[in-house]
Backbone as XML, in Angstrom:
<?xml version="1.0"?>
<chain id="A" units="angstrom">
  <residue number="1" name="UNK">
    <atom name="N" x="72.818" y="121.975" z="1.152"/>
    <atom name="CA" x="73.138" y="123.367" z="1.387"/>
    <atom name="C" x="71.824" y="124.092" z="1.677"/>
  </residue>
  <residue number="2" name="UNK">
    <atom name="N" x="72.262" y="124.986" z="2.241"/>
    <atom name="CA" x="70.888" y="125.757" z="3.038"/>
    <atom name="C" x="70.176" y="126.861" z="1.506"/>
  </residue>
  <residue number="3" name="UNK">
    <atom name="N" x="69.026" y="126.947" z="2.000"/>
    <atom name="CA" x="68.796" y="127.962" z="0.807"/>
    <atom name="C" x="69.632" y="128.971" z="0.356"/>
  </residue>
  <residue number="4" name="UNK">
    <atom name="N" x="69.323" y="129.828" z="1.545"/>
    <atom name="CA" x="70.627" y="131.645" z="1.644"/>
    <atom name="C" x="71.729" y="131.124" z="1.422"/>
  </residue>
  <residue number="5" name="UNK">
    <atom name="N" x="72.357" y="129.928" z="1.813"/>
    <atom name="CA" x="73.904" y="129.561" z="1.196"/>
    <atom name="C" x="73.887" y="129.451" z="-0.076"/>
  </residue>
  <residue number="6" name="UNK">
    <atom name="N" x="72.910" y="128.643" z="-0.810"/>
    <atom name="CA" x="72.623" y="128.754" z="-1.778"/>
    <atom name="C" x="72.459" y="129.507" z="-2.980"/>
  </residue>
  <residue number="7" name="UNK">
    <atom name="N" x="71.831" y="130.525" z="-2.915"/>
    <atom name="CA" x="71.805" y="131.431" z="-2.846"/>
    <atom name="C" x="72.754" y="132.584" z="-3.184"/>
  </residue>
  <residue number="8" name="UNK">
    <atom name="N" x="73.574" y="132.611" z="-2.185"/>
    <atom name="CA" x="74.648" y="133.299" z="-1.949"/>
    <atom name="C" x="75.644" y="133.023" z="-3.169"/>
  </residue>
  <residue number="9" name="UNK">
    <atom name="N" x="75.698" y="131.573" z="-2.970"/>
    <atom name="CA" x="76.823" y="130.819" z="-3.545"/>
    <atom name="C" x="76.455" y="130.945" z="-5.421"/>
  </residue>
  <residue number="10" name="UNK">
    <atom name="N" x="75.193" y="131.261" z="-6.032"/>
    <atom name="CA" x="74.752" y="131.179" z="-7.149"/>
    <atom name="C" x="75.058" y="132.669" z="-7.620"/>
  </residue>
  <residue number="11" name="UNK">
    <atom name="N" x="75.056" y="133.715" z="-6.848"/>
    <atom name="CA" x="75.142" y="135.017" z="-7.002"/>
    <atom name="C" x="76.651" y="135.252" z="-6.969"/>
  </residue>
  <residue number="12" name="UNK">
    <atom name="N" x="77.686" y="134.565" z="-6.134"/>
    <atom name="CA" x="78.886" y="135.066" z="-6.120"/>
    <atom name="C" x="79.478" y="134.225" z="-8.005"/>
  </residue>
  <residue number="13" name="UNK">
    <atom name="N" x="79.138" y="132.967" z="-8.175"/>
    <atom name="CA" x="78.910" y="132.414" z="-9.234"/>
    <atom name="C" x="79.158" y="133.418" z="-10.301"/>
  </residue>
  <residue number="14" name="UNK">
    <atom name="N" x="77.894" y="134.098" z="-10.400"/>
    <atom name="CA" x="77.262" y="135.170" z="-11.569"/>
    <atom name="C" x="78.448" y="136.138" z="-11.600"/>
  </residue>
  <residue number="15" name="UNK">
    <atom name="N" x="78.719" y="136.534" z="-10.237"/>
    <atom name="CA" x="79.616" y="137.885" z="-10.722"/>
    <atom name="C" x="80.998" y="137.551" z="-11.508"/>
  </residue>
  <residue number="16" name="UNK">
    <atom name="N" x="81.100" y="136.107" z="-10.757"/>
    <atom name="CA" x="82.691" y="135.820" z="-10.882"/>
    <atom name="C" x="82.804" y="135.468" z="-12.366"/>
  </residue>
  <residue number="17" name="UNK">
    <atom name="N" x="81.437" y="134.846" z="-12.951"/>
    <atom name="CA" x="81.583" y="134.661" z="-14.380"/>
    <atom name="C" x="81.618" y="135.820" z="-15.161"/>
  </residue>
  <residue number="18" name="UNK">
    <atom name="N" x="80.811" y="137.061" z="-14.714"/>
    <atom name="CA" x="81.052" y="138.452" z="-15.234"/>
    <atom name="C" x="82.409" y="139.216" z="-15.300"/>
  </residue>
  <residue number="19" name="UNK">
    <atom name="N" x="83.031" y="139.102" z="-14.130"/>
    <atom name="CA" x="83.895" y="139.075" z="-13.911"/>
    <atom name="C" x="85.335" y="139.020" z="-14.797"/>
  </residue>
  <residue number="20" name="UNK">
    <atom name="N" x="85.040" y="137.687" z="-15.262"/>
    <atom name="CA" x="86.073" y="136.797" z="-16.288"/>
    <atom name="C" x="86.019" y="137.427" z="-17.546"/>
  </residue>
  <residue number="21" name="UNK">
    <atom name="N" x="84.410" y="137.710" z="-18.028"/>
    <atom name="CA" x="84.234" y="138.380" z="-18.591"/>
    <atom name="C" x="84.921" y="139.499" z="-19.380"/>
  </residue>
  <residue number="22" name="UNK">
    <atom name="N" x="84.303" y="140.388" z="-18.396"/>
    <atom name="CA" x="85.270" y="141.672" z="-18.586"/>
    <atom name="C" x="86.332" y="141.898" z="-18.383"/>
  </residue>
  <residue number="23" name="UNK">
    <atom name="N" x="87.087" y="140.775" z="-17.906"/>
    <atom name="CA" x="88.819" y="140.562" z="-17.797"/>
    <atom name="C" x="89.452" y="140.380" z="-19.406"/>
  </residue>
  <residue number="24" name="UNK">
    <atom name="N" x="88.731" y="138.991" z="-19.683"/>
    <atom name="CA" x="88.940" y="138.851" z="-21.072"/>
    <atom name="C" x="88.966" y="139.965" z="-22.380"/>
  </residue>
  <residue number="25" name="UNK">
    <atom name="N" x="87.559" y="140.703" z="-22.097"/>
    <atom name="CA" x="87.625" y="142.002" z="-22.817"/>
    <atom name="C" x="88.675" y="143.009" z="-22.658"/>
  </residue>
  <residue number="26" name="UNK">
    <atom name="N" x="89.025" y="143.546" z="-21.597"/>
    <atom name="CA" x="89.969" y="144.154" z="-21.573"/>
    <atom name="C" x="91.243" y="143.682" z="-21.745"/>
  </residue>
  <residue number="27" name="UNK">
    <atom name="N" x="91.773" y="142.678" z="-21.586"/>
    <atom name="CA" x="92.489" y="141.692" z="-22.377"/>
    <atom name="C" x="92.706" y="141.489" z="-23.790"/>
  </residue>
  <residue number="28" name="UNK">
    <atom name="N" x="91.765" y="141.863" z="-24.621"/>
    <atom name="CA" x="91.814" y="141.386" z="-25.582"/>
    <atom name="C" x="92.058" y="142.690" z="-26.412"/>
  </residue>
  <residue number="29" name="UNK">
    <atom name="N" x="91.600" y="143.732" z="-25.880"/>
    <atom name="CA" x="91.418" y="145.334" z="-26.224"/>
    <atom name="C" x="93.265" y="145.980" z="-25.632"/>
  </residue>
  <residue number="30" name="UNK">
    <atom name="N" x="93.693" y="145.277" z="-24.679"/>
    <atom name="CA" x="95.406" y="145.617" z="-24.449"/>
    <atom name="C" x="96.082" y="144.979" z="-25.401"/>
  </residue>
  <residue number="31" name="UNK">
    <atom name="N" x="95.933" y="144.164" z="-25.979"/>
    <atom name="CA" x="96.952" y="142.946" z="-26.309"/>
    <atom name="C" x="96.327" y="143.274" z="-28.044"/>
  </residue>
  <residue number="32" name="UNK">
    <atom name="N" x="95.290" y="144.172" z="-28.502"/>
    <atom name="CA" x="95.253" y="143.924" z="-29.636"/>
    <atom name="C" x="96.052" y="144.759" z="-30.558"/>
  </residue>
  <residue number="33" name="UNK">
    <atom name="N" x="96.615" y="144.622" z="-31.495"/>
    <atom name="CA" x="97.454" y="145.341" z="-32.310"/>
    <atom name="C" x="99.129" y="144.316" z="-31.792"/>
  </residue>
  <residue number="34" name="UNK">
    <atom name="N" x="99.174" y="143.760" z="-30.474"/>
    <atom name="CA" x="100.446" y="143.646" z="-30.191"/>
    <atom name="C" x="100.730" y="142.005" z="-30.655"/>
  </residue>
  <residue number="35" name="UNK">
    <atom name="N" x="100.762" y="141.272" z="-29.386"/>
    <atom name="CA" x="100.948" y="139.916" z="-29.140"/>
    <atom name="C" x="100.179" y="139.037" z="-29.954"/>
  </residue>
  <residue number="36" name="UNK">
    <atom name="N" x="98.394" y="139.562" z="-29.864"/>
    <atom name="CA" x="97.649" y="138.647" z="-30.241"/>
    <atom name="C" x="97.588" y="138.807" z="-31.781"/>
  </residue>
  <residue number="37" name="UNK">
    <atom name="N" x="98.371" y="139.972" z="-32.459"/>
    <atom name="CA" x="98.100" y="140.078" z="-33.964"/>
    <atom name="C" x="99.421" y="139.087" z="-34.609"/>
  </residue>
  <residue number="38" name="UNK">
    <atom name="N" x="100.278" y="139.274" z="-34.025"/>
    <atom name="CA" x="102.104" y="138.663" z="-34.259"/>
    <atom name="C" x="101.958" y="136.760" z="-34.519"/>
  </residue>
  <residue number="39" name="UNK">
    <atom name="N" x="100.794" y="136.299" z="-33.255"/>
    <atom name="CA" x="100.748" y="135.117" z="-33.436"/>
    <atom name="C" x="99.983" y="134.680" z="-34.281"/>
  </residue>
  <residue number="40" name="UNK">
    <atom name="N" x="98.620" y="135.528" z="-34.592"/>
    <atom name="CA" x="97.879" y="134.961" z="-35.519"/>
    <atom name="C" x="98.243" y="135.188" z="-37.044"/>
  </residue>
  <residue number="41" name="UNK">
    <atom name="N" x="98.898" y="136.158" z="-36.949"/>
    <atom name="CA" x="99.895" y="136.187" z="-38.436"/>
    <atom name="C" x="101.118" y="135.560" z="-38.941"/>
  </residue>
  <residue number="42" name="UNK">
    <atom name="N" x="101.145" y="134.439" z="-37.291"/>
    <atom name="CA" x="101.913" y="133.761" z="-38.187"/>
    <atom name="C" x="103.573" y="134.117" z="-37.859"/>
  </residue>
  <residue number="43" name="UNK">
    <atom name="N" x="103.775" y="135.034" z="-37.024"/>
    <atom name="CA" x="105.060" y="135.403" z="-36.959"/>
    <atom name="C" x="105.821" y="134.608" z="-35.869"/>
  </residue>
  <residue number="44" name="UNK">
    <atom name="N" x="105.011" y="133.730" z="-35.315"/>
    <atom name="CA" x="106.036" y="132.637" z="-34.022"/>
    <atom name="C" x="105.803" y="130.693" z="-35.112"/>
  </residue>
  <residue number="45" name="UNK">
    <atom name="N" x="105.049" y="131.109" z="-36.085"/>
    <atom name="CA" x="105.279" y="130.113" z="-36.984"/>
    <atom name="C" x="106.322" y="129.695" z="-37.556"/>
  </residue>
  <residue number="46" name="UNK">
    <atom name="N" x="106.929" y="127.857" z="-37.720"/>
    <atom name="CA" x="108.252" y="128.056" z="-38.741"/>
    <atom name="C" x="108.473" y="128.314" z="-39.165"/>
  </residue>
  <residue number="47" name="UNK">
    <atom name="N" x="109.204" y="128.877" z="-39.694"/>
    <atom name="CA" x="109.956" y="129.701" z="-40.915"/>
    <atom name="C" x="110.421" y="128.494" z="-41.910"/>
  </residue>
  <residue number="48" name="UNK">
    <atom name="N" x="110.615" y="128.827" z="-43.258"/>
    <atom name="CA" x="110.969" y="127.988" z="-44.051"/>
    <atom name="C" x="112.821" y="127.718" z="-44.125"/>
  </residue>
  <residue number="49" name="UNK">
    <atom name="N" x="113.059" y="129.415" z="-43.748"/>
    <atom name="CA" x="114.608" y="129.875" z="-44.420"/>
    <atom name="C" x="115.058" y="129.378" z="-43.351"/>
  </residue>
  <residue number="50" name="UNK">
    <atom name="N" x="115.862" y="128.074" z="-42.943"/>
    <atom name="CA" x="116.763" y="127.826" z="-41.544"/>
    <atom name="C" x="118.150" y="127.715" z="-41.696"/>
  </residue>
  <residue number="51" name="UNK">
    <atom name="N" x="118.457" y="128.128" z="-42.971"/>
    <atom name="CA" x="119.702" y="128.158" z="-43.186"/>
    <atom name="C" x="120.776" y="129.024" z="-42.239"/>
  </residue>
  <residue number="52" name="UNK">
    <atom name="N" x="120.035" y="130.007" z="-41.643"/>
    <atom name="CA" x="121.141" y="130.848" z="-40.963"/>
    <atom name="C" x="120.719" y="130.507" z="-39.265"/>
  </residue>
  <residue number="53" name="UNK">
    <atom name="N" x="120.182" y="129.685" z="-39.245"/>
    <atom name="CA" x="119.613" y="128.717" z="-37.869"/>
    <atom name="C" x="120.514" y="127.735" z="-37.234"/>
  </residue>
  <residue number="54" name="UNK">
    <atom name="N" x="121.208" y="127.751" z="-36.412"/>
    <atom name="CA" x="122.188" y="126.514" z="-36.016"/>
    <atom name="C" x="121.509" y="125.438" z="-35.788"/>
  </residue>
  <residue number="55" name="UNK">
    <atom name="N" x="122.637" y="123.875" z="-36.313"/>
    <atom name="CA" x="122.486" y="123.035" z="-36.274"/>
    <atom name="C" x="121.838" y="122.395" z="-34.787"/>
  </residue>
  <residue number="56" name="UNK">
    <atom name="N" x="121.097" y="121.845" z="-33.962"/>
    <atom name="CA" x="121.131" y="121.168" z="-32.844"/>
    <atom name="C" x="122.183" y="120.267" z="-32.564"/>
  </residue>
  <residue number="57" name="UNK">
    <atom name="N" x="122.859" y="120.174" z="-31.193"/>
    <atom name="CA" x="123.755" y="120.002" z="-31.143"/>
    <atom name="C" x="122.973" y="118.394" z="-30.676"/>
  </residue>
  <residue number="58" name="UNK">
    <atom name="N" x="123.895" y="117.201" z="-31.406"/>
    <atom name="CA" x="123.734" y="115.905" z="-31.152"/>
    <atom name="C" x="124.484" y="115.175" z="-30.187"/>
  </residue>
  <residue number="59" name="UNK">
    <atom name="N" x="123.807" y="114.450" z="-29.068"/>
    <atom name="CA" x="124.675" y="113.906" z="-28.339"/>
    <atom name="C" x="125.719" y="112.195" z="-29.226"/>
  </residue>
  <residue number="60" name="UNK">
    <atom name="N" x="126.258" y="112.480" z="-28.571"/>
    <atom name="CA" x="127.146" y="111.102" z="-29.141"/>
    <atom name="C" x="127.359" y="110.136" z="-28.438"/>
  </residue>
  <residue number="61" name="UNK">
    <atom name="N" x="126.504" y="108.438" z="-28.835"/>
    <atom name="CA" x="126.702" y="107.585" z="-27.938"/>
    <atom name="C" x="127.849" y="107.026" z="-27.689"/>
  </residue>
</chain>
């Protein structure tokens, strides 16, 4: 690769990793209080109580 391609190609690099960056941040700053608090507490975790949970239905050979 030519230098200036080079170059080029190391700088578009940089932004795009900045980029991601500040995607993630703002990402993380929308979603906080909501989605990302629900899962880490545990609320898409099994539950113990499955009693009021239907059975899976079994095929029969």
């Amino acid at each position: 690769m030519a230098e200036p391609a080079k170059k080029v190609a190391e700088q578009t690099e940089d932004r795009l990793e900045s980029l991601a960056e500040t995607v993630r941040k703002k990402f993380d700053k929308v979603t906080e209080g909501t989605y990302r608090d629900r899962v880490v507490g545990g609320r898409f975790a099994e539950r113990g109580d499955d009693k009021n949970r239907p059975e899976p239905e079994r095929k029969q050979d």
